[in-house]
C-alpha positions in Angstrom: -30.1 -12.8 -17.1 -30.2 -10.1 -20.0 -28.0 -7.4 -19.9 -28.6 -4.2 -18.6 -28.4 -1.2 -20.1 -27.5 1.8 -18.7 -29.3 4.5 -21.5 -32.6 2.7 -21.0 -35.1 5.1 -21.5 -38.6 3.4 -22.2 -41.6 4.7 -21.6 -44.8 3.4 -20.3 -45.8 0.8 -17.8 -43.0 -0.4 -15.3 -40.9 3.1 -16.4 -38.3 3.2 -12.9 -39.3 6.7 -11.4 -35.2 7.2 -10.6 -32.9 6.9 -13.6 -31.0 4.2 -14.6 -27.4 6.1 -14.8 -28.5 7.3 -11.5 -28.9 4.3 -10.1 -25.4 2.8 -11.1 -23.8 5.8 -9.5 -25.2 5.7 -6.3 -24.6 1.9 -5.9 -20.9 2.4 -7.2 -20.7 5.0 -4.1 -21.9 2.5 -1.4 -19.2 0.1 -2.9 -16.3 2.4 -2.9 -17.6 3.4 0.8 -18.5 0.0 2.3 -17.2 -2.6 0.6 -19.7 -4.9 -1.4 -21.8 -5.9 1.4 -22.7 -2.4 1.8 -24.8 -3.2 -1.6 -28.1 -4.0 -1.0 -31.6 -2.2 -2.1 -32.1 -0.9 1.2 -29.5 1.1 1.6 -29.6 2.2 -1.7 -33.1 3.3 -2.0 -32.0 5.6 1.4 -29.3 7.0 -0.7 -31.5 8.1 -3.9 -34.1 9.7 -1.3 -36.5 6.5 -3.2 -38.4 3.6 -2.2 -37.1 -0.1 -2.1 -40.3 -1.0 -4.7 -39.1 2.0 -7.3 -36.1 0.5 -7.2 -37.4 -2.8 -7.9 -38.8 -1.3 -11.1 -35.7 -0.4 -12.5 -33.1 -3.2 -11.5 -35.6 -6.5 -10.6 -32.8 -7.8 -7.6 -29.6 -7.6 -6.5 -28.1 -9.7 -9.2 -28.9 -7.6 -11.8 -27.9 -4.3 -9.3 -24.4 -6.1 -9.8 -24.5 -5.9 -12.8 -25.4 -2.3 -13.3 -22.2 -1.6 -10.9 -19.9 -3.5 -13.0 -20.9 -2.3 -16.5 -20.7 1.5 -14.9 -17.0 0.9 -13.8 -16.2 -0.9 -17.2 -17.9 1.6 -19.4 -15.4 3.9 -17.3 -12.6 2.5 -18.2 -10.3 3.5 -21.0 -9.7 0.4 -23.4 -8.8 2.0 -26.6 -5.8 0.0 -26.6 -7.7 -2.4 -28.1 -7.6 -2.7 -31.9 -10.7 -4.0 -34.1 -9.9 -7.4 -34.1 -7.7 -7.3 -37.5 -5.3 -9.8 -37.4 -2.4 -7.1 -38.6 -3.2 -5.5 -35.6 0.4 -3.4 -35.2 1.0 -4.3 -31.6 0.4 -8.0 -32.0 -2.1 -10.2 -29.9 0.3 -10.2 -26.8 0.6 -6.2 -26.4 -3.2 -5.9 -26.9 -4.4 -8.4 -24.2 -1.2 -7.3 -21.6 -2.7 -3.6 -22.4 -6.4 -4.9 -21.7 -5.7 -6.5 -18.8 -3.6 -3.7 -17.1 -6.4 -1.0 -17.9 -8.8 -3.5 -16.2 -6.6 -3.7 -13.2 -5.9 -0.2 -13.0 -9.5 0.5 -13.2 -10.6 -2.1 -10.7 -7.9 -0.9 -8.3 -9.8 2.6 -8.3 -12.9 0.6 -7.0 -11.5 -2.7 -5.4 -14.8 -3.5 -3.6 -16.0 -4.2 -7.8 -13.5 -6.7 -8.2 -14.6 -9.1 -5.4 -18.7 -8.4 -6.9 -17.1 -9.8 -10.2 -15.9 -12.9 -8.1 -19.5 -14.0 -8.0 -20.4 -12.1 -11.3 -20.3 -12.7 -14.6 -20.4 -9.6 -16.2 -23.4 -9.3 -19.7 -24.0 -5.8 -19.3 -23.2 -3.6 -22.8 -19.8 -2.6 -22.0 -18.8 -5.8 -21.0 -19.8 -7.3 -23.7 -18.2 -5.2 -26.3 -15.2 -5.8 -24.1 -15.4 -9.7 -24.4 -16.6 -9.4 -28.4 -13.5 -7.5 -29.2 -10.9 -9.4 -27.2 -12.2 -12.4 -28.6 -12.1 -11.4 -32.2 -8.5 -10.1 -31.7 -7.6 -13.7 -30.5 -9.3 -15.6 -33.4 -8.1 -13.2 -36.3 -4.5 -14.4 -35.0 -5.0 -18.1 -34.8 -6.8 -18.9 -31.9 -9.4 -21.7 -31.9 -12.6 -21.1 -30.1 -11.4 -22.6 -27.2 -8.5 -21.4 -26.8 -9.7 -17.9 -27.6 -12.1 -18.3 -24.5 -9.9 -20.2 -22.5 -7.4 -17.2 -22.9 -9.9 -14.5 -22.2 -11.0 -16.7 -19.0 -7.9 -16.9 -17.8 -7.1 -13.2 -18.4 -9.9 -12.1 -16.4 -9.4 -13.7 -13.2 -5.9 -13.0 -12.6 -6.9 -9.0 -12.7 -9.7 -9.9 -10.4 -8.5 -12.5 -8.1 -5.3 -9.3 -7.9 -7.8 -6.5 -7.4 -9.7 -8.1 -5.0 -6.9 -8.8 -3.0 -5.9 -4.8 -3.1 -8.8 -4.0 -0.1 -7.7 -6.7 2.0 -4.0 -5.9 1.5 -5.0 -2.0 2.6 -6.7 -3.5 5.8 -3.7 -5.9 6.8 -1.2 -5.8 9.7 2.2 -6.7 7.9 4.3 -6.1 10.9 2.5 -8.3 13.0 2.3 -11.3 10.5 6.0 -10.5 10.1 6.8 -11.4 13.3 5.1 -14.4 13.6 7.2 -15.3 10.5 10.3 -14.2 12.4 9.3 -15.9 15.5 9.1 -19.2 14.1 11.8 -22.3 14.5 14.3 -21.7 12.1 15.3 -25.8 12.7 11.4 -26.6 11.2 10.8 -23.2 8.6 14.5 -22.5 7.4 13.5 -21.1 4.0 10.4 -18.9 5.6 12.5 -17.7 9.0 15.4 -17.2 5.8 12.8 -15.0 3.8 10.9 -13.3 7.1 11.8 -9.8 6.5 10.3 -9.8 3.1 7.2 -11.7 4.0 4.3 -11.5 3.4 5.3 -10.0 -0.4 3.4 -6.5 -0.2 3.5 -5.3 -3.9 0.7 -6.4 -5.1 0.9 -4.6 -8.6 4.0 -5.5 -9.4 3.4 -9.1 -8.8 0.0 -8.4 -11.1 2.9 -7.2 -13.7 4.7 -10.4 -13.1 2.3 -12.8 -13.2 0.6 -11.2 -16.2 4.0 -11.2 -18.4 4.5 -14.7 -17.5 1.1 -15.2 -18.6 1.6 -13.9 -21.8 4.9 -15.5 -22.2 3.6 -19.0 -21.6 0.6 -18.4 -24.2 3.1 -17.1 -26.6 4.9 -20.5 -26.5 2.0 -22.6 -26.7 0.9 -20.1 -29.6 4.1 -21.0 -31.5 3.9 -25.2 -30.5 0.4 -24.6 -32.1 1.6 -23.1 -35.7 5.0 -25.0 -36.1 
């Protein structure tokens, strides 16, 4: 699929009648409101006062409506963290990509019903692009191969989605109730999980992101060094 951009503005035959930017707006609203099953042309179209078929013009299916969505809520989001790719980049590889991926979280957990679209996504809009272009280069103007450049960027990206997506079910959870059936279990058969019942199911989510991301980082770090020595 080609990506789609969101200051298309061509004129002529097969023009959409409702603007682009529009369009990613209102979709990111059913989203935020509904969840990502409330995506769908239909109910879109209702919400831009338009017709199913206008819409059609502009975004040719739902796959590429994701994608609008998606590029919207990245071109949102605030990565000047990010340095040009130079390999004397100040902060070092490891500060840029823990900076990267904490602004994607953070922007994801504004509209968590994004993060679980991106699940079955894979983002080529404009910003997403530049996003993956300048992590990338970081990564190979300090050493990385090719593979290991996209491996790391792969990686990256779905521990702040498979996180983010969590966030909306973690809202819509009953942790006292799971609790108890942790408590009510036989200590003689679940020692360690009647031992650890009070603090079960772990609720802080964005501190175990923080975690899991530092030991990320840490582990690629190592490898990083094993690879130069």
């Amino acid at each position: 699929m080609s990506p789609v951009s969101l200051t298309s503005s061509g004129r002529g035959r097969g023009r959409p009648r409702v603007p682009l930017e529009r369009i990613a707006h209102a979709a990111l609203e059913l989203v935020d409101e509904g969840g990502p099953q409330a995506l769908t042309m239909r109910a879109l179209a209702a919400r831009l006062n338009s017709g199913v078929a206008v819409l059609y013009r502009a975004v040719p299916g739902r796959s590429d409506l994701i994608a609008v969505v998606i590029d919207q809520v990245l071109g949102d989001a605030d990565f000047s963290a990010l340095g040009d790719g130079d390999a004397s980049e100040p902060a070092g590889w490891e500060a840029v990509c823990r900076a990267t991926a904490v602004t994607l979280f953070e922007t994801l957990a504004a509209h968590p019903g994004v993060a679980s679209l991106l699940v079955e996504h894979v983002p080529t809009g404009p910003n997403a692009l530049a996003l993956r272009e300048r992590v990338l280069s970081l990564l190979l103007a300090n050493g990385f191969s090719a593979s290991d450049a996209a491996r790391t960027y792969a990686t990256l990206a779905r521990l702040v989605i498979g996180f983010a997506a969590q966030l909306q079910a973690e809202s819509e959870t009953d942790h006292e109730q799971i609790r108890s059936v942790f408590s009510d279990l036989d200590a003689a058969t679940f020692p360690a999980t009647v031992a650890a019942a009070d603090v079960l199911p772990y609720q802080q989510l964005v501190d175990e992101f923080r975690t899991a991301l530092d030991w990320l980082i840490a582990g690629l770090s190592v490898e990083r060094g094993r690879a130069v020595a």
